[in-house]
C-alpha positions in Angstrom: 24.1 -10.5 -8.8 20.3 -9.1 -9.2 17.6 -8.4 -6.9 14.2 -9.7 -7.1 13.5 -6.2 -9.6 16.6 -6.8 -11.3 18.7 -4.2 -9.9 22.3 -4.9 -9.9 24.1 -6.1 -6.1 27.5 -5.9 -6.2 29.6 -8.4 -4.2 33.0 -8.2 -3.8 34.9 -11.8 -3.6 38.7 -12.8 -3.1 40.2 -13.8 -6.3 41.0 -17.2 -5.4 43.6 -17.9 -7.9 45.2 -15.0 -7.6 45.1 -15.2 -3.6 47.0 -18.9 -4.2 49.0 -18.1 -6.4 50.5 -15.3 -4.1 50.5 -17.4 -0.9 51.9 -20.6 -2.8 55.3 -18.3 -2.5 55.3 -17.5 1.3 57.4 -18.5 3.8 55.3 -20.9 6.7 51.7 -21.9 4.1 53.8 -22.1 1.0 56.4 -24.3 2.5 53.0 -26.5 3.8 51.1 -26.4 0.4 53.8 -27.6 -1.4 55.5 -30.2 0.5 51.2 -31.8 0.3 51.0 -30.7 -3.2 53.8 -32.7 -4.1 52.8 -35.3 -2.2 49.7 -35.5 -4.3 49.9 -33.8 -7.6 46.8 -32.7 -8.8 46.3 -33.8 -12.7 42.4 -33.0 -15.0 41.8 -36.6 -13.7 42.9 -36.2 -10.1 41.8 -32.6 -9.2 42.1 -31.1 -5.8 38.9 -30.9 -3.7 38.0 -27.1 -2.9 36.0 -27.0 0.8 33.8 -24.2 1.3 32.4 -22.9 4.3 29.8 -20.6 5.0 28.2 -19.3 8.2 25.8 -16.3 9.5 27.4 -14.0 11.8 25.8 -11.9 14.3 27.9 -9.2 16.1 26.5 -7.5 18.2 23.3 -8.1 20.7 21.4 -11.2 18.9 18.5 -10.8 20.1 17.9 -7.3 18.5 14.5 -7.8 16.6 16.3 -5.9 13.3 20.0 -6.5 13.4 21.7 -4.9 10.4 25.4 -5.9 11.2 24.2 -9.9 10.9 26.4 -11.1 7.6 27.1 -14.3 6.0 30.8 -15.4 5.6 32.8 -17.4 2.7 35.6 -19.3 3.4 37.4 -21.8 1.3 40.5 -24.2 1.7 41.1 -27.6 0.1 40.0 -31.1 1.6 43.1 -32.8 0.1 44.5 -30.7 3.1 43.8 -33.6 5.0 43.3 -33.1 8.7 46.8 -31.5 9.3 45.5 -28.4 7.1 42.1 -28.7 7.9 41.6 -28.0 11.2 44.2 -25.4 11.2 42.4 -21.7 10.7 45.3 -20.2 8.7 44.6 -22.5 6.2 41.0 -21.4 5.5 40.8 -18.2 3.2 37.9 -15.4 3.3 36.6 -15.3 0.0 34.1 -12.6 1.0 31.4 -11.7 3.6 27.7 -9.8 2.0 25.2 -8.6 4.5 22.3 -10.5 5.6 19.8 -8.3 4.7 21.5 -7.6 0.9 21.1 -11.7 0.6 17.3 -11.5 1.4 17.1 -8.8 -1.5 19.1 -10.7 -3.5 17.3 -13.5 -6.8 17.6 -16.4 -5.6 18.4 -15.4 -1.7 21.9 -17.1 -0.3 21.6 -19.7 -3.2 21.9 -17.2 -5.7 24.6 -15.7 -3.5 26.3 -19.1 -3.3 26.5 -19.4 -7.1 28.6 -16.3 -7.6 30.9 -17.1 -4.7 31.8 -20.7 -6.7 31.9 -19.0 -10.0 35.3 -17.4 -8.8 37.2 -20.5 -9.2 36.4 -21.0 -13.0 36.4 -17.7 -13.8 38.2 -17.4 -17.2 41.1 -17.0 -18.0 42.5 -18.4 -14.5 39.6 -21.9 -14.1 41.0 -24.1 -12.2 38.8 -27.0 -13.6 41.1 -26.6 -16.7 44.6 -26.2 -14.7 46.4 -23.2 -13.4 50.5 -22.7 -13.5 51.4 -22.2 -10.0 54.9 -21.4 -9.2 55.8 -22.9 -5.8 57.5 -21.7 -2.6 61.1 -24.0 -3.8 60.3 -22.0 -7.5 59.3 -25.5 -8.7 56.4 -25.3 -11.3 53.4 -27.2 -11.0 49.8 -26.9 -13.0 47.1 -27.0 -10.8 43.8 -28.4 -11.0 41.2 -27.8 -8.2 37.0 -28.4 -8.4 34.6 -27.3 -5.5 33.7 -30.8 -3.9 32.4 -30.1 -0.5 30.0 -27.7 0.8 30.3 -27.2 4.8 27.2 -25.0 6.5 25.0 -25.3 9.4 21.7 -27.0 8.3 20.2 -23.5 8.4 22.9 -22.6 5.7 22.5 -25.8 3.9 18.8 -25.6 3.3 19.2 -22.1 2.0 22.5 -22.9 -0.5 20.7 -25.3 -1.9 17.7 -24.3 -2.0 15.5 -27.5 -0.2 13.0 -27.6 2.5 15.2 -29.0 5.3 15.2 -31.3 7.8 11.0 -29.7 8.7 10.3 -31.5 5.6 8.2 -35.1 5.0 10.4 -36.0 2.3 14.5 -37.1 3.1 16.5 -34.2 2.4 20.1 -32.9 1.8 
């Protein structure tokens, strides 16, 4: 990424392909992923639907007027989880976490920020919008197709992801 004078950021973000393809293997989430993978087989027409959550993060005392430990944090999981996988924590992945004051610097502020974070799905050779070989915890084979489907963010977050003037505005919004 680039600040507002161009100067490179750098972010560091879980590969998320890679991360899958290592947990799809594991005793306990790999058992779990595969037992709902085969129960619904992801195809270029059917794709799993990628979840991903962002909050801000304030450690420390809040109500410090200049809080440099205040960060934003990436998570991801898979919607197709259903409820079962959803609303069980080990089943939501870091993909990375970037300081709050490195987002304000950075083009396009947590938007910008956003874009990147997505662009580690698709990034080439391993998109999973085209299909990735997973090998699964039984050793069964299984091409996997995931697309990022659902965006889940305080409206705070929301209005800054997107880039829209929030529920303040006149005009129906996001």
């Amino acid at each position: 990424m680039r600040d507002s004078k161009g100067v490179a950021i750098d972010l560091k973000v879980l590969n998320p392909v890679a991360w899958l393809y290592h947990i799809s293997t594991l005793d306990g989430f790999g058992e779990f992923f595969e037992k709902e993978v085969m129960a619904a087989v992801p195809s270029a027409s059917a794709p799993w639907e990628i979840a991903v959550y962002s909050d801000e993060v304030t450690p420390g005392n809040q109500l410090k007027s200049e809080n440099r430990r205040r960060f934003h944090a990436f998570y991801f999981s898979f919607k197709n989880l259903k409820q079962r996988g959803l609303t069980d924590e080990r089943t939501w992945f870091t993909l990375g976490c970037i300081r709050s004051h490195l987002v304000e610097k950075v083009q396009d502020g947590l938007s910008g920020v956003m874009a990147s974070i997505l662009r580690a799905f698709y990034a080439e050779p391993h998109d999973l919008r085209r299909g990735v070989l997973f090998r699964l915890h039984s050793g069964r084979r299984v091409m996997f197709f995931a697309k990022a489907t659902l965006l889940v963010a305080d409206e705070s977050a929301l209005k800054s992801m997107l880039a829209i003037k929030g529920a303040s505005g006149t005009v129906p919004c996001v």
